[in-house]
C-alpha positions as a printed NumPy array, in Angstrom:
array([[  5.132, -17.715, -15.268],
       [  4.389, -14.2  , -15.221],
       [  2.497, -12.948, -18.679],
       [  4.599, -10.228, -20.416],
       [  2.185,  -7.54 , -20.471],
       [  2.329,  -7.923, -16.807],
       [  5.794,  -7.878, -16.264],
       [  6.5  ,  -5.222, -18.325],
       [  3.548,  -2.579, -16.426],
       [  4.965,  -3.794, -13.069],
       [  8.588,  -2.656, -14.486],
       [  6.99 ,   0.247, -15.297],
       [  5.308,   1.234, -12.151],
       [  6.22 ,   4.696, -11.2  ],
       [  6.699,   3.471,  -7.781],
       [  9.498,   1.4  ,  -8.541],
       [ 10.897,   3.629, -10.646],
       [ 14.334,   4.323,  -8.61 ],
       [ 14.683,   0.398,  -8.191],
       [ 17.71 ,  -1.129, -10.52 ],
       [ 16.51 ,  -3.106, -13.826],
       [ 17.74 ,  -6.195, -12.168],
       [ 16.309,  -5.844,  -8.466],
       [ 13.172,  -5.615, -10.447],
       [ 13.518,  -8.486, -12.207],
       [ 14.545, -10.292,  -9.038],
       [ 11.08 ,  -9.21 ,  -7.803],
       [  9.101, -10.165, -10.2  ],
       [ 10.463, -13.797, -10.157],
       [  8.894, -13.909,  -6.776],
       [  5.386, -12.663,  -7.496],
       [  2.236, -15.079,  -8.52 ],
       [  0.026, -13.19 , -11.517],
       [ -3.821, -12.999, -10.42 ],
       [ -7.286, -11.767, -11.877],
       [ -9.969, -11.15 ,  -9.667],
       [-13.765,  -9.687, -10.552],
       [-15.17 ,  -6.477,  -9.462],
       [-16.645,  -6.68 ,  -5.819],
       [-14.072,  -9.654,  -4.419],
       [-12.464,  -8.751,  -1.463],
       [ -8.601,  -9.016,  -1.642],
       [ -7.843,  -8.179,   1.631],
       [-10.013,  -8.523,   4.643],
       [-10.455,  -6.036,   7.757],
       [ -9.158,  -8.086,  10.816],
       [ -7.66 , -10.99 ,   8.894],
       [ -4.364, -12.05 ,   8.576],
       [ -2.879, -10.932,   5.788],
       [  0.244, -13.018,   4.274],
       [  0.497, -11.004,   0.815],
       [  1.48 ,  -7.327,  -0.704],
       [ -0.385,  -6.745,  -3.711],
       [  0.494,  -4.801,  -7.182],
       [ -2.258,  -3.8  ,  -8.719],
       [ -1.512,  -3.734, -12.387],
       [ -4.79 ,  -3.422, -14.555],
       [ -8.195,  -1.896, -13.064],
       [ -9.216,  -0.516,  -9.414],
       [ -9.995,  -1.56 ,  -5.983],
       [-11.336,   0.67 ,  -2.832],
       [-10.79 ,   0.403,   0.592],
       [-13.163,   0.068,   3.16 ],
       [-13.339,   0.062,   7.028],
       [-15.779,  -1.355,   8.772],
       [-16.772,   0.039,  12.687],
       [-18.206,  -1.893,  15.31 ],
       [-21.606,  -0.456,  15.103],
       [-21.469,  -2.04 ,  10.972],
       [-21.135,   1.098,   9.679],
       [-18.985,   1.4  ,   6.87 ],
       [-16.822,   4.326,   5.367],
       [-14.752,   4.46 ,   2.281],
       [-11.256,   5.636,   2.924],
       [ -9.939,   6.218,  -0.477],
       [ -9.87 ,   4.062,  -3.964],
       [ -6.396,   2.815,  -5.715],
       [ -6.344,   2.968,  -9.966],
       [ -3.46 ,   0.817, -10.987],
       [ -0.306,   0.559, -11.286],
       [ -0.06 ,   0.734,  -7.361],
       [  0.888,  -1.476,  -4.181],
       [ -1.538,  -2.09 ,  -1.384],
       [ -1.255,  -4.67 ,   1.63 ],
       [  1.574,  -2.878,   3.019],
       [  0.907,  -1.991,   6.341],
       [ -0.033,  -5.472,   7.348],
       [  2.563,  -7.525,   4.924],
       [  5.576,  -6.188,   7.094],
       [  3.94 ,  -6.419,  10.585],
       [  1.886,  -9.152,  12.258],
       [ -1.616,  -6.804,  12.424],
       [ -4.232,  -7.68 ,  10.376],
       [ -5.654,  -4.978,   8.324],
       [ -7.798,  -2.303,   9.252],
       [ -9.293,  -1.922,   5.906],
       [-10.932,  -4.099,   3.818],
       [ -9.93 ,  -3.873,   0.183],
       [-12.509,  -5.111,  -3.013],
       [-11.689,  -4.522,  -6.831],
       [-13.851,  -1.895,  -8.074],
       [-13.345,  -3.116, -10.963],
       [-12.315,  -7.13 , -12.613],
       [ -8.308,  -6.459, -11.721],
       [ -5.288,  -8.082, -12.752],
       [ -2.522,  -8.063, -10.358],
       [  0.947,  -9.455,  -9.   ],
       [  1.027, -10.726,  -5.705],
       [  4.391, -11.011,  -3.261],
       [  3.758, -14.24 ,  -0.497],
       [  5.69 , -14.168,   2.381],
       [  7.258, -17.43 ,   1.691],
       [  8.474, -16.267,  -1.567],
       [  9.205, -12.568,   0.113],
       [ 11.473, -14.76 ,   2.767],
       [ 12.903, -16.553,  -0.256],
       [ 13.912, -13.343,  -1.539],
       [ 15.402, -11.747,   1.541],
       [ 17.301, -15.066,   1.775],
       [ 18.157, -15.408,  -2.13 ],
       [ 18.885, -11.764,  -3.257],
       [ 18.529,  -9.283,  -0.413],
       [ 19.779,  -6.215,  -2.227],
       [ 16.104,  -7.113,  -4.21 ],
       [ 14.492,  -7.713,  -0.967],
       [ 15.721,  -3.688,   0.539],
       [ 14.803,  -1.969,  -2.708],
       [ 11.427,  -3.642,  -2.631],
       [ 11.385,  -2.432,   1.006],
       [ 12.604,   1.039,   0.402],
       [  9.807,   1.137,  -2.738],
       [  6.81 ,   0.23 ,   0.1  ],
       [  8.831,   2.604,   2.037],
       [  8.354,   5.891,  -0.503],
       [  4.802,   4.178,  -1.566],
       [  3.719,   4.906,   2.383],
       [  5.986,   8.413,   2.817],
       [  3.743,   9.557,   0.023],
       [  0.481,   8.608,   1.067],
       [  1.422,  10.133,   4.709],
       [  2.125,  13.263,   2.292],
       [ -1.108,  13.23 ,   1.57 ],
       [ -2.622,  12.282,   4.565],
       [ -0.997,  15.718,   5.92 ],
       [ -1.993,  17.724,   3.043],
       [ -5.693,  16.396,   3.137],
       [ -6.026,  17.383,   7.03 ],
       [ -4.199,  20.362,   6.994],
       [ -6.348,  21.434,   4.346],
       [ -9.631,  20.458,   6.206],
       [ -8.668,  22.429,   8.849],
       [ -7.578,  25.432,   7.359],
       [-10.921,  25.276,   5.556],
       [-12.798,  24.578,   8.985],
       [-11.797,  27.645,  11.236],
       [-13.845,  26.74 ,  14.417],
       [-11.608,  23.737,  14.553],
       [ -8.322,  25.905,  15.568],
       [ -7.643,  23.999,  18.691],
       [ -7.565,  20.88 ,  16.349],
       [ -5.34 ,  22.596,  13.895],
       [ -3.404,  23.525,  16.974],
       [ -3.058,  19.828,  18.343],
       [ -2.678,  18.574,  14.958],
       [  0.504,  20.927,  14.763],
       [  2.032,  19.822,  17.997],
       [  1.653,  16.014,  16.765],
       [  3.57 ,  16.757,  13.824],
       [  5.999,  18.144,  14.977],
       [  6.408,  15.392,  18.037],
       [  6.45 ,  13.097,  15.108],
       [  9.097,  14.425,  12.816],
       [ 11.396,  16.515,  14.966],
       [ 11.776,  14.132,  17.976],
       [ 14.659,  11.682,  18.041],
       [ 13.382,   9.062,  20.422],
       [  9.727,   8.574,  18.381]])
């Protein structure tokens, strides 16, 4: 049984905020409430990962490791927000490592109960999809604007910016990518 402070932030979530009261709800029957401390690691770099995550209460970063050990902090997540996404909806493992920042309280998705879900009430199943969907569009948002803003900042790097340009637009305006 999901606590009610926790159901009502994750019905709250500005991410979900398009999905119908009762898709929601449908949802949130399928999720398992969980507290973790600052420094665990929720999801592992190169392990599999069987679980999307809503982060409801605290902060967690993310973390890639390289082969040479060193590591490098890609960005940090403040609840409410959804991580785990990539890797719940393909069979990679992660290429990040993400550890609560801080002790976290969160709502986790299986894929047994996400299969459950599809099978039980798939109008909840594609507006939980289409929610990851936006969650994603909008970090690729700011992927673009982060870059594009390095390299207008970092004029030497014009060939980059140039490349960088052509990529885009291969991405966005092709019909066959």
């Amino acid at each position: 049984m999901i606590d009610e402070e926790a159901a009502s932030r994750f019905m709250a979530a500005p991410w979900l905020s398009d999905v119908a009261h009762d898709a929601k709800l449908a949802i949130l029957e399928a999720l398992v409430e969980e507290r973790a401390a600052a420094g665990s690691v929720l999801l592992a770099q190169g392990q599999p990962n069987d679980h999307l995550t809503f982060l409801i209460e605290g902060s967690v970063v993310l973390e890639r490791t390289f082969p040479d050990g060193r590591k490098e902090t890609i960005t940090s997540l403040t609840a409410p927000a959804v991580f785990g996404t990539t890797s719940f909806f393909q069979p990679k493992p992660p290429t990040v490592t993400v550890a609560a920042r801080t002790a976290v309280w969160m709502l986790t998705l299986h894929h047994p109960a996400h299969e459950a879900l599809r099978r039980d009430n798939a109008h909840a199943a594609e507006a939980l999809s289409l929610a990851v969907v936006r969650a994603l569009s909008e970090r690729f948002d700011l992927l673009d604007r982060l870059f594009t803003d390095y390299i207008a900042h970092h004029r030497e790097a014009s060939p980059a910016s140039s490349e960088w340009s052509r990529f885009r637009s291969r991405l966005f305006e092709q019909q066959k990518l």
